[in-house]
C-alpha positions in Angstrom: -10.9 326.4 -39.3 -9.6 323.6 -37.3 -8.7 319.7 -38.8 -8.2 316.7 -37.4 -8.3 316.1 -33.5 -10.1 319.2 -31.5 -7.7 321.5 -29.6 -8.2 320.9 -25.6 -7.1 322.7 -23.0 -4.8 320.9 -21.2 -6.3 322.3 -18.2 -9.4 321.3 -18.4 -10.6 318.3 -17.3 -12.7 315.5 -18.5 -15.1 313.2 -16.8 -16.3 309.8 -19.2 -18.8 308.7 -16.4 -21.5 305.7 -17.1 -24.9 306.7 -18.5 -27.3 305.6 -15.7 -25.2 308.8 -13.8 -25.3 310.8 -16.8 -28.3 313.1 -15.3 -26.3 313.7 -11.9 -22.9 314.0 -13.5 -24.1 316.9 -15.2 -25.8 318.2 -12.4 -22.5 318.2 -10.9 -20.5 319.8 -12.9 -22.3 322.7 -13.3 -22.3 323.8 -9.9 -21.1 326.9 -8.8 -17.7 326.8 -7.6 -16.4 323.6 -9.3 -13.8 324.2 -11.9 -15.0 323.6 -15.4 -15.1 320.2 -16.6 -16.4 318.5 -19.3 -18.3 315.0 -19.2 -18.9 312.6 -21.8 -21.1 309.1 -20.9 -20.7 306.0 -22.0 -23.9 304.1 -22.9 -26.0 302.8 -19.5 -26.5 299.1 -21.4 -23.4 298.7 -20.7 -24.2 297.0 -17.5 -26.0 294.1 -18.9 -22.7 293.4 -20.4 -20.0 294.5 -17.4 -17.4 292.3 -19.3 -17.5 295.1 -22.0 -17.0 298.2 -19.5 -13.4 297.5 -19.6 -12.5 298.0 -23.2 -15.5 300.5 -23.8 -13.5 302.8 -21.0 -10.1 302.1 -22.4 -11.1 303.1 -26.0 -12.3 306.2 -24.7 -10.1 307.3 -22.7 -7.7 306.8 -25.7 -9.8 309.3 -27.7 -10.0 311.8 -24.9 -6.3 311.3 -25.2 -6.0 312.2 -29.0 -8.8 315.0 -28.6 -6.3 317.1 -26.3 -7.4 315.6 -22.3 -4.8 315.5 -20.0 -6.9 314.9 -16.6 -9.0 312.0 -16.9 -11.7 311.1 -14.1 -13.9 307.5 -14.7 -17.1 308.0 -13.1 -17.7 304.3 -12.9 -17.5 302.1 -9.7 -16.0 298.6 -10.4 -19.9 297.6 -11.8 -18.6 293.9 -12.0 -15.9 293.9 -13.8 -14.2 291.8 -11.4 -10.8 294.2 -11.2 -10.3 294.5 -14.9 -12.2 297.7 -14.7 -9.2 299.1 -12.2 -6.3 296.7 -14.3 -7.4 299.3 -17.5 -7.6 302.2 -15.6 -3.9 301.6 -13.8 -2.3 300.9 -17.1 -3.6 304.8 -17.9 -2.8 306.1 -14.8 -6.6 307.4 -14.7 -8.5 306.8 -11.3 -12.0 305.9 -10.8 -15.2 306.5 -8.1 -14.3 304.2 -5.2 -16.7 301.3 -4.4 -18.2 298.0 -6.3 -21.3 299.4 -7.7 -23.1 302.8 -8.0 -25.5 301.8 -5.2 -22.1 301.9 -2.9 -21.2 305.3 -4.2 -24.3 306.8 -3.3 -25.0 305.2 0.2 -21.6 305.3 1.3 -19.8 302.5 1.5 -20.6 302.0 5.5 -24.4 302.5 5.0 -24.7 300.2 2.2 -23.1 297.3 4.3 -25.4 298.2 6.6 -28.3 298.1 4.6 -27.1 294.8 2.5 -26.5 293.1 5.9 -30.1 293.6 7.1 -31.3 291.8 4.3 -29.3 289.9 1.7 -32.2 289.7 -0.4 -32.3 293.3 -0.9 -32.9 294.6 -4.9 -32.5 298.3 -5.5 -33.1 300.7 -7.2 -31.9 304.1 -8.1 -33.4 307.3 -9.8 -32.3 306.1 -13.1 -33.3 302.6 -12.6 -36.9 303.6 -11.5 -36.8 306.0 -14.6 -35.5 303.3 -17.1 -37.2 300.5 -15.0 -39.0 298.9 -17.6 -36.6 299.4 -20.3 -33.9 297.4 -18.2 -35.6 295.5 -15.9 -39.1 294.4 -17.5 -38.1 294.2 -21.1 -34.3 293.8 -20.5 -35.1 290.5 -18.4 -37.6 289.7 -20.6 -40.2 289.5 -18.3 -43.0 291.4 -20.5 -42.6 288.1 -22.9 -42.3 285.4 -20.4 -43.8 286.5 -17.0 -43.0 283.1 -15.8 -39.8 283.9 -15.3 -40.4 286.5 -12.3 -40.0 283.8 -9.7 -36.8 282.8 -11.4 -34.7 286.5 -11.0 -36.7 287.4 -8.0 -37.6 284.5 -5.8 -34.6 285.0 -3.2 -35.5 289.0 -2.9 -37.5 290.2 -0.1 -37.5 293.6 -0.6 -36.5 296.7 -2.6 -34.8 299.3 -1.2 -35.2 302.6 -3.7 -31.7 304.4 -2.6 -33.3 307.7 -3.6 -31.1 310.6 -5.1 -33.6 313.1 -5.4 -37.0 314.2 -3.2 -39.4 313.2 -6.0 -42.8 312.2 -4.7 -43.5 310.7 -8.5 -40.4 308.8 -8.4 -41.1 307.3 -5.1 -44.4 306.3 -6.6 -42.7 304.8 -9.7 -40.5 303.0 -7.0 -42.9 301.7 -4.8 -45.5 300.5 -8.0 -42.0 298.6 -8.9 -41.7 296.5 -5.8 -45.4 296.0 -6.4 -44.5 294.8 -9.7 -41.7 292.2 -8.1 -43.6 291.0 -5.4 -41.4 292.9 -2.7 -41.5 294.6 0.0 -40.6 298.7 -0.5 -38.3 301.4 1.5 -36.9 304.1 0.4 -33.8 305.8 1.6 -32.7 309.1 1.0 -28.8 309.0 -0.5 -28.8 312.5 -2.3 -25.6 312.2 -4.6 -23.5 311.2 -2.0 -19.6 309.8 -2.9 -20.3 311.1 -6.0 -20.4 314.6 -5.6 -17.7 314.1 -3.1 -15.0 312.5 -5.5 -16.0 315.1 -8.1 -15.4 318.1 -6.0 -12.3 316.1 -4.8 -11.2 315.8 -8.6 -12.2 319.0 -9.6 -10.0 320.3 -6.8 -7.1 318.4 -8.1 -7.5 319.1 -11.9 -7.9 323.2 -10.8 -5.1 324.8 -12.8 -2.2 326.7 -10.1 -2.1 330.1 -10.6 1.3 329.8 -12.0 -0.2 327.5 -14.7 -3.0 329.8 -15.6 -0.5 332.9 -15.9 
């Protein structure tokens, strides 16, 4: 019967990733031929309050400390925290997925620029945001309550660009009904998981235990 703290293998590594990539983090990590790691997510909300991701990250990372984790991976991009994301994560010597936002990480970080330099006014939307598209953006904006306010948050968009991560004809048709919805224009490109499943292989990689270690 164990107490206290659970036991961990030191080497097993953990991934605390953000909700709204909860679905493809786990996806992930249960793929043949990736060492085992374990994932925990930290509420998607979270990013109608970026401010918070900071100390929400830090405080769990400090229980992933006490639990046993030695190899700590943040499956966040910087989501607008403006650097204090990084400033917490340096202070724990614990790295994170490269880019400003999720949309980066799954275009690429060239592809996006391309895309966001075609058209500024560019709103998008990923598999979890089409999912949870009325949760966050309809109710979360309040919109269902004051419908007025749609020219307000969308006025200055043109179009909605549904960065797809899966081939899902009912998603697309969720995505498209959204633009609808908004009064933009709709394309959808194809991203798969992109830097994501890159920089978990590339951790997963790193966290493998030598075989002098696993002796």
């Amino acid at each position: 019967m164990r107490s206290g703290a659970p036991t961990v293998s030191p080497a097993r590594p953990l991934v605390i990733g953000c909700g709204a990539l909860g679905r493809e983090l786990v996806e992930l990590t249960r793929r043949a031929g990736l060492p085992a790691m374990d994932v925990t997510c930290l509420p998607a909300t979270l990013h109608n309050r970026p401010e918070r991701i900071p100390g929400a990250v830090a405080r769990r990372i400090a229980k992933a400390r006490a639990e046993g984790y030695e190899r700590i991976f943040v499956a966040y991009a910087d989501c607008g925290t403006g650097g204090h994301l990084d400033a917490a994560l340096e202070a724990e010597g614990v790295t994170r997925l490269e880019g400003a936002h999720c949309y980066e990480v799954y275009a690429g970080r060239s592809a996006f620029a391309q895309i966001a330099d075609e058209e500024p006014g560019t709103f998008y939307l990923t598999d979890y945001l089409v999912r949870s598209f009325d949760e966050l953006v309809i109710r979360g904006l309040g919109l269902d309550r004051h419908p007025e306010l749609l020219p307000l948050y969308f006025g200055n968009y043109r179009r909605l660009v549904y960065l797809a991560q899966t081939d899902d004809e009912a998603l697309t048709g969720a995505a498209r009904e959204a633009a609808g919805r908004l009064g933009l224009a709709f394309e959808r490109r194809f991203t798969g998981l992109g830097d994501l499943a890159t920089a978990l292989a590339r951790f997963g990689r790193a966290s493998a235990p030598t075989d002098e270690a696993a002796a």
